[in-house]
C-alpha positions as CSV (number, residue, x, y, z in Angstrom):
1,X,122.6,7.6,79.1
2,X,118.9,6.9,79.9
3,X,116.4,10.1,80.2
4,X,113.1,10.2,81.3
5,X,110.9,10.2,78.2
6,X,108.5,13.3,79.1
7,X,111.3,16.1,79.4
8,X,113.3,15.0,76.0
9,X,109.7,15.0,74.2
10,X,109.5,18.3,75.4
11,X,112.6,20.3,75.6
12,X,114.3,18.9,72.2
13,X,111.4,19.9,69.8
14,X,110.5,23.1,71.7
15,X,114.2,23.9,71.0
16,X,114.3,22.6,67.6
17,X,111.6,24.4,66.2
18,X,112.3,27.3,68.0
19,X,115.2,27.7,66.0
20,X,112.7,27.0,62.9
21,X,110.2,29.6,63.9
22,X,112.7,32.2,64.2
23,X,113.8,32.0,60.3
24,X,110.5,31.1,59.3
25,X,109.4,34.7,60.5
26,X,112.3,36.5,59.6
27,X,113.0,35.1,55.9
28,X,109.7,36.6,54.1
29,X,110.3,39.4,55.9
30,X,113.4,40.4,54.7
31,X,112.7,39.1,51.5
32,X,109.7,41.5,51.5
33,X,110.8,44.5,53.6
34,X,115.0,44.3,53.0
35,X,115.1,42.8,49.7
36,X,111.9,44.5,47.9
37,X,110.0,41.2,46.5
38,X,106.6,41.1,46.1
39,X,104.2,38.8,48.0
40,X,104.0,36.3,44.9
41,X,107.3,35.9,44.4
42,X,108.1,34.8,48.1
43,X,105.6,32.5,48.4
44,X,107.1,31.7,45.1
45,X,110.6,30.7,47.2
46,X,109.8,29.9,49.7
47,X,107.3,27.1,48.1
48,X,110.5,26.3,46.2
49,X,112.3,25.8,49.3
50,X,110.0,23.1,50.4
51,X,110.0,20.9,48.0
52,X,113.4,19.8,49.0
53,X,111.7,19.1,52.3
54,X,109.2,16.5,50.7
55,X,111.9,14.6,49.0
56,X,114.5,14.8,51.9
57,X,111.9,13.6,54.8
58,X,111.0,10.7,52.8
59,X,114.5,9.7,52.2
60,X,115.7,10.7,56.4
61,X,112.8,8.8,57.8
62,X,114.0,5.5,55.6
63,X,117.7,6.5,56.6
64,X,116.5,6.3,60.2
65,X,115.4,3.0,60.2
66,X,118.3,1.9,58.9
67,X,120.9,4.3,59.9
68,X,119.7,4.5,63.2
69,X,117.6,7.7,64.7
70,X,119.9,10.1,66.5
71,X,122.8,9.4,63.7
72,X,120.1,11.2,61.0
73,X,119.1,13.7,64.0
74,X,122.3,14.5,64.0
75,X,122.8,15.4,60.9
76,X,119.8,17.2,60.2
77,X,120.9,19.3,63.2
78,X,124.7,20.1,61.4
79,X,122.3,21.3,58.4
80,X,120.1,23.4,60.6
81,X,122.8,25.2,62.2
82,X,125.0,25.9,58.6
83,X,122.3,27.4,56.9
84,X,121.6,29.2,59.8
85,X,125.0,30.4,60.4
86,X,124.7,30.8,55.9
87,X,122.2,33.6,56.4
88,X,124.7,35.7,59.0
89,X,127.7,35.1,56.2
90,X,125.8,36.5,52.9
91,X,124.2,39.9,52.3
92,X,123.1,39.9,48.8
93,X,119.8,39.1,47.6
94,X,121.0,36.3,45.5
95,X,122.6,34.4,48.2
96,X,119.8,34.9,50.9
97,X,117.7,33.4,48.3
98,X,119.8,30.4,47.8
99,X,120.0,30.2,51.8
100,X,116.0,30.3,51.7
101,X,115.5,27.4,49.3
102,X,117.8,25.3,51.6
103,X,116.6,26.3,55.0
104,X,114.4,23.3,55.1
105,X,116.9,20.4,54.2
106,X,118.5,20.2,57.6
107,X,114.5,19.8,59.1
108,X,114.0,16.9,56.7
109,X,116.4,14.6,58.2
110,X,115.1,15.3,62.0
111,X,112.0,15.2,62.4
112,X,111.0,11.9,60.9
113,X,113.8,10.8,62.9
114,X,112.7,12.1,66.1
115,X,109.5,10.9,66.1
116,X,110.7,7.5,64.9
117,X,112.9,7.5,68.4
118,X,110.2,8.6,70.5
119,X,108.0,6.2,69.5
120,X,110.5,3.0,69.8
121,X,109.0,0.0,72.1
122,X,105.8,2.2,73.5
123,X,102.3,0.9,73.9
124,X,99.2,3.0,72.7
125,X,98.7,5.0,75.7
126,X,102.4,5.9,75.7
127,X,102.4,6.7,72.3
128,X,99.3,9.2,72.4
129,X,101.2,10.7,75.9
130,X,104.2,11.2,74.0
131,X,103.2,12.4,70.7
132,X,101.1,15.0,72.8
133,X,104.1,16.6,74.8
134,X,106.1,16.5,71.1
135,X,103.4,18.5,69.9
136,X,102.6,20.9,72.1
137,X,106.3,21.4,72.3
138,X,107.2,21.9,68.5
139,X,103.9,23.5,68.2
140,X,104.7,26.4,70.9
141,X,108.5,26.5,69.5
142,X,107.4,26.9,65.8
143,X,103.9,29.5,65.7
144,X,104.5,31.1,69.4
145,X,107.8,31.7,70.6
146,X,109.8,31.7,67.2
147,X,107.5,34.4,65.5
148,X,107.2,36.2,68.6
149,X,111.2,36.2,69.3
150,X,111.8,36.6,65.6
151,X,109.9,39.9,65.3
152,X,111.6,41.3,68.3
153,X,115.0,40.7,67.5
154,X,114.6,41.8,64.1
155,X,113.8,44.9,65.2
156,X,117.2,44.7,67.2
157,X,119.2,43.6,64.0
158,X,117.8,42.0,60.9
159,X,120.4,39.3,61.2
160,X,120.0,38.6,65.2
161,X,117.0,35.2,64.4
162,X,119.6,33.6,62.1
163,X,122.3,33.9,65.1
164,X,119.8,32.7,67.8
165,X,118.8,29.8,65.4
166,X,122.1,28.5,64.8
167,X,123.0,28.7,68.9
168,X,120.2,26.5,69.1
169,X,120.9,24.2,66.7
170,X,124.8,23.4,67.6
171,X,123.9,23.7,71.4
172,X,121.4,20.9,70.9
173,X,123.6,18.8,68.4
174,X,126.1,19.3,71.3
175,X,123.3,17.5,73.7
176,X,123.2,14.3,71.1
177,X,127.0,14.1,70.5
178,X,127.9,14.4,74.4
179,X,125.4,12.0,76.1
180,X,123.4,9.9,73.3
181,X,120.7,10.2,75.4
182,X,118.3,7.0,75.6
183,X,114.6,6.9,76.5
184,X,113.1,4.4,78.7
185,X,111.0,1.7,77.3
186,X,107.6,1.3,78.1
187,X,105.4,-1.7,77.0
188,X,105.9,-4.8,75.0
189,X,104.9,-5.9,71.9
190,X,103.1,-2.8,70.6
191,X,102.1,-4.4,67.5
192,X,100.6,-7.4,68.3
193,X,98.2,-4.9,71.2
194,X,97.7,-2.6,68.2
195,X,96.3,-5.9,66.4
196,X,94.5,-7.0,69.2
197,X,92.3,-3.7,69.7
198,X,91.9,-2.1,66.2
199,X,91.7,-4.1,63.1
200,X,94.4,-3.9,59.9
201,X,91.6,-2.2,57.5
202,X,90.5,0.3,60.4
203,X,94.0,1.5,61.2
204,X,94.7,2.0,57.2
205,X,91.3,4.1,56.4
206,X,92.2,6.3,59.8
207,X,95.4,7.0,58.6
208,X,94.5,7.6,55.3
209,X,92.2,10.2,56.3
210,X,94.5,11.9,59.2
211,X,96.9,12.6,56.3
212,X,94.5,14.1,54.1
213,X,92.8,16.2,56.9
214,X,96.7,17.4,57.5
215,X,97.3,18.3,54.5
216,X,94.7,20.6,54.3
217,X,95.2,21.9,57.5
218,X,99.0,22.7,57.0
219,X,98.1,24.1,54.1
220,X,95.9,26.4,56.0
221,X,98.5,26.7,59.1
222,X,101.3,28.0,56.4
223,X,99.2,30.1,54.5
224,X,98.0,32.2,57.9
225,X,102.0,32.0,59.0
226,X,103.9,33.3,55.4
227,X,101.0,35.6,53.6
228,X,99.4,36.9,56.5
229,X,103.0,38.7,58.0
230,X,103.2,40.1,54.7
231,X,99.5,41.8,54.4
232,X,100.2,43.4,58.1
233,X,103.4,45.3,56.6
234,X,101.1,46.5,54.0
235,X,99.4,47.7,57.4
236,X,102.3,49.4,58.7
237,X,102.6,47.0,61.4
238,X,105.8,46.7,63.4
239,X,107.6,43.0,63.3
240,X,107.4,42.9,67.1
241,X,103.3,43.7,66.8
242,X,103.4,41.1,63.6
243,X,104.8,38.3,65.5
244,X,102.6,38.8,68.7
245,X,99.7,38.2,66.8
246,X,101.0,35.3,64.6
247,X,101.9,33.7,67.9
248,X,98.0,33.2,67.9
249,X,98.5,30.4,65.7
250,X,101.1,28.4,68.1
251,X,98.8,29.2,71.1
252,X,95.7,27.3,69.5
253,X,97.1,24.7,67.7
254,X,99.7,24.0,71.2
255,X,95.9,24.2,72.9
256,X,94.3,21.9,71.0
257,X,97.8,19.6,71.2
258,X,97.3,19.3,74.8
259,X,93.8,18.5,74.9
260,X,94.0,16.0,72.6
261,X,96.7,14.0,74.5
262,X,94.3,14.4,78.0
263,X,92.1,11.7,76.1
264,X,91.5,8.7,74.2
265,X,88.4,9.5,73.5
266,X,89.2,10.7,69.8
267,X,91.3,7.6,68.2
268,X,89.6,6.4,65.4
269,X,86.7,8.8,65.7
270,X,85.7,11.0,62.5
271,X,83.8,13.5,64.4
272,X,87.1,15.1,65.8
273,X,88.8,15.6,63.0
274,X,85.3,16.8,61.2
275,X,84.6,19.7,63.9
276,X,88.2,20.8,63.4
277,X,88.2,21.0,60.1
278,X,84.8,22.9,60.0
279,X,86.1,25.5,62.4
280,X,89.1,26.0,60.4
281,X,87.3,26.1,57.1
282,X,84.7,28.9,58.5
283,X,87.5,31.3,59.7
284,X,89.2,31.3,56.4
285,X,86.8,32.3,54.8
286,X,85.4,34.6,57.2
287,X,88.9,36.5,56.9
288,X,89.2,35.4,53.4
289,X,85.8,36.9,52.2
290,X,85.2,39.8,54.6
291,X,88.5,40.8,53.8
292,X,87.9,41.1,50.1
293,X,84.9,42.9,51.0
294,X,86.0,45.7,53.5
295,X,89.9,45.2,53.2
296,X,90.7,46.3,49.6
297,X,88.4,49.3,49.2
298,X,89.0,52.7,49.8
299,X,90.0,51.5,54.0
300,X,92.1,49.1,52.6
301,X,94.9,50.1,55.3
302,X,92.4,49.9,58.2
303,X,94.4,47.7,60.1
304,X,92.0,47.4,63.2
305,X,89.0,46.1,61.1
306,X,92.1,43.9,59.4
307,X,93.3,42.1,62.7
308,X,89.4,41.2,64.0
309,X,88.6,39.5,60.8
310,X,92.0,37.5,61.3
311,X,91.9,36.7,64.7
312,X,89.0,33.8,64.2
313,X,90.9,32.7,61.1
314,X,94.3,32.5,63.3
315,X,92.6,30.7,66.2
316,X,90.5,28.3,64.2
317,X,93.5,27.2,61.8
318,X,95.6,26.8,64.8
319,X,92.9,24.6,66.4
320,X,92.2,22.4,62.9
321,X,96.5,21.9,62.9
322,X,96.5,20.6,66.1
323,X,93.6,18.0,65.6
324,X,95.2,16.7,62.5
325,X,98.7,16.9,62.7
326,X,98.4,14.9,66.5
327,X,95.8,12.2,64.6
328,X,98.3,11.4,61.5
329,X,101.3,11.3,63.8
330,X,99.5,9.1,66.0
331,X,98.2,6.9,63.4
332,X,101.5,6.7,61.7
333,X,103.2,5.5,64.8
334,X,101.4,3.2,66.4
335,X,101.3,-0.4,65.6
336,X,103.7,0.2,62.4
337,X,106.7,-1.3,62.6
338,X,108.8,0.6,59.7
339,X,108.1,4.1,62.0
340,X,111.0,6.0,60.2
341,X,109.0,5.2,56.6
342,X,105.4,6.2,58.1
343,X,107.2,9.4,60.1
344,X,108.9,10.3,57.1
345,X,105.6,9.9,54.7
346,X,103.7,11.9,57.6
347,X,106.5,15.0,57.2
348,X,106.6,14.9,53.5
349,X,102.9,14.9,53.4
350,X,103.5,18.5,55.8
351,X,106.0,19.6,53.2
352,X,104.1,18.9,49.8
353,X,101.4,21.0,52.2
354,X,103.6,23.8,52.6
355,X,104.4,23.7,48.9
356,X,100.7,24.0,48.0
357,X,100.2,27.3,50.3
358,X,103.4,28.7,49.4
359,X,102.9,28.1,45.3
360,X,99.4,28.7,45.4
361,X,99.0,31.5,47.3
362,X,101.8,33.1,45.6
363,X,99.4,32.7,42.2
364,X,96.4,33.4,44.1
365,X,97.9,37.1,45.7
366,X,99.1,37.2,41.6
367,X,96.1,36.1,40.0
368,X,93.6,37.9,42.2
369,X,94.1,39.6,45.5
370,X,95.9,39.1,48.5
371,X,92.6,38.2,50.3
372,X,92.6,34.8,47.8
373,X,94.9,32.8,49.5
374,X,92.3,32.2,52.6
375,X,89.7,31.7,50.8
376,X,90.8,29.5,48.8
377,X,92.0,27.4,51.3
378,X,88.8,27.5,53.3
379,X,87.2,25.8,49.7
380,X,90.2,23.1,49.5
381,X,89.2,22.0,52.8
382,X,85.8,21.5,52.3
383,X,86.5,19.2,49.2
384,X,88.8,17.5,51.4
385,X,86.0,16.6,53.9
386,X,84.1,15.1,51.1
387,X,87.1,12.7,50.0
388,X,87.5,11.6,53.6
389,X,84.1,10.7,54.2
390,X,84.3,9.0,51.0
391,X,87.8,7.0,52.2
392,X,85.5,6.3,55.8
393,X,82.2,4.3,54.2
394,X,82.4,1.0,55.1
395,X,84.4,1.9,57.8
396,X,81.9,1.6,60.8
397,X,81.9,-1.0,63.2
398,X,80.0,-2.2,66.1
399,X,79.2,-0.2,69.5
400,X,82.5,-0.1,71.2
401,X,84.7,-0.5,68.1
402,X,86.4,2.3,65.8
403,X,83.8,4.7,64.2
404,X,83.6,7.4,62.1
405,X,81.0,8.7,64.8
């Protein structure tokens, strides 16, 4: 059955990660506040957990060019709802654990897919349109509405954001399995138009450098989303105050999603991705450093002075997300023909991201303070800067072609 593209771009992923956001906010939680770990050793499974999500995007995003992409959706949506409905079943700390490393798997195997789907027989205006209501929708699902639901309804019952997650995921594998649903095309050819306006070399250098500037910037995005919750407990924060204020993140990054698919203006242009990454870099380490002045001396539990600091560092990493995440999903879609390869090389790249903040904050929190992970992050993205320009020389054209202006 054929669907109007812009409502599917929408609803599915809001719905999807949703359900995502929900156990993202509630599992270091309860590993923290129910199960007793410290801060190091979630980010320690949690980082573990992801690394099945680099290995199994790569392989779902190859599977969904040849498999087809809603048979992989579909499966990845079976996954998300069993190890959703997993975390209901088992109690014990050992289980919940293994439920945590595997919580990802099921994500691997639809997302490349999806965006492999979406972007079948679309021209570059379509693409950017579509890849802008995707992300504002994941985006608002993931860092808005799944932290802010998830802290509420733990509150309720520490088990009631697995049960929400796995209605969500059956209810929308139930959408897939009952009506196959089919977007309408929209341009021909989108390959040879992709040759036509921006050379081979141009295209590889921009995408290139969108996936470096995303990696950093997930790294940033995941390290604001799993250590920051766990400082606020240290500040006696309630869950339902803790996800209000991580829905921050969502809000910016779903902002800047939206902005970015108003305009062209930003394809193949440095400058966009610079200012974002500069923003996001000074908030870090504005939180970062101030904290580890003010935060971890004798008004170490001063909460109010805690939550100023982190509101630029929250806004700004929300805002550098959004830039880089929509330019390397753009740039790995349009005028590439294997789009379940470049979609699954664009999630794994978000995983081994994940991996990074979640490892390495975990040893930073261990090593040093729990003010090092942002930081440290806001360093990692100015080395990245300096790679990318280096990746970009050469890359300048003339007036009216692809810059790094």
């Amino acid at each position: 059955m054929f669907f109007p593209a812009a409502p599917i771009c929408f609803l599915i992923p809001l719905l999807v990660d949703t359900a995502a956001g929900l156990v993202f906010m509630a599992t270091p939680l309860m590993l923290k506040g129910y199960y007793g770990l410290s801060d190091d050793r979630v980010g320690l499974v949690l980082g573990t957990a992801t690394l099945f999500y680099v290995g199994v995007s790569l392989w779902g995003g190859r599977a969904a060019d040849r498999w087809g992409p809603k048979a992989t959706m579909k499966i990845g949506l079976l996954l998300v709802g069993l190890n959703s409905v997993a975390f209901l079943v088992f109690r014990d700390l050992v289980p919940f654990i293994l439920c945590a490393l595997t919580l990802v798997v099921g994500h691997g195997f639809f997302w490349p897919s999806f965006q492999a789907w979406i972007g079948r027989d679309v021209d570059r205006g379509e693409t950017a349109r579509r890849i802008g209501i995707f992300s504002v929708a994941w985006s608002f699902g993931l860092s808005a509405i799944g932290p802010f639901v998830g802290g509420w309804a733990l509150e309720v019952d520490n088990r009631l954001p697995f049960a929400l997650a796995a209605a969500i995921a059956f209810l929308t594998l139930a959408f897939f399995q009952m009506f196959s649903p089919r977007l309408t095309r929209h341009g021909l050819n989108p390959i040879q138009d992709a040759d036509r306006h921006v050379p081979m070399a141009v295209r590889r250098k921009f995408l290139t450098v969108a996936r470096l500037a995303n990696l950093v910037a997930v790294v940033a995005m995941v390290t604001m989303r799993i250590f920051f919750p766990l400082v606020c407990l240290d500040w006696k924060l309630s869950e339902s105050t803790i996800g209000l204020i991580v829905a921050l993140l969502g809000l910016s990054q779903s902002g800047s999603f939206l902005v970015l698919s108003l305009t062209h203006r930003w394809h193949y242009r440095f400058s966009y991705l610079l200012v974002g990454q500069m923003l996001g870099m000074g908030g870090l380490l504005l939180f970062g450093i101030g904290g580890s002045l003010f935060l971890l001396g004798p008004n170490g539990s001063h909460a109010a002075l805690g939550i100023a600091l982190a509101l630029p560092a929250l806004l700004s990493a929300g805002m550098l997300s959004g830039i880089s995440f929509f330019s390397s999903s753009f740039y790995s879609l349009y005028g590439e023909e294997a789009k379940g390869k470049n979609s699954g090389i664009h999630e794994s790249i978000v995983g081994a991201a994940n991996v990074i903040a979640q490892y390495g904050g975990a040893a930073a929190v261990n090593r040093l303070n729990q003010m090092a992970p942002y930081w440290m992050t806001g360093i990692l993205i100015a080395l990245s800067v300096v790679v990318q320009t280096r990746v970009l020389q050469g890359a300048r054209t003339k007036e009216g072609q692809p810059s790094v202006g």
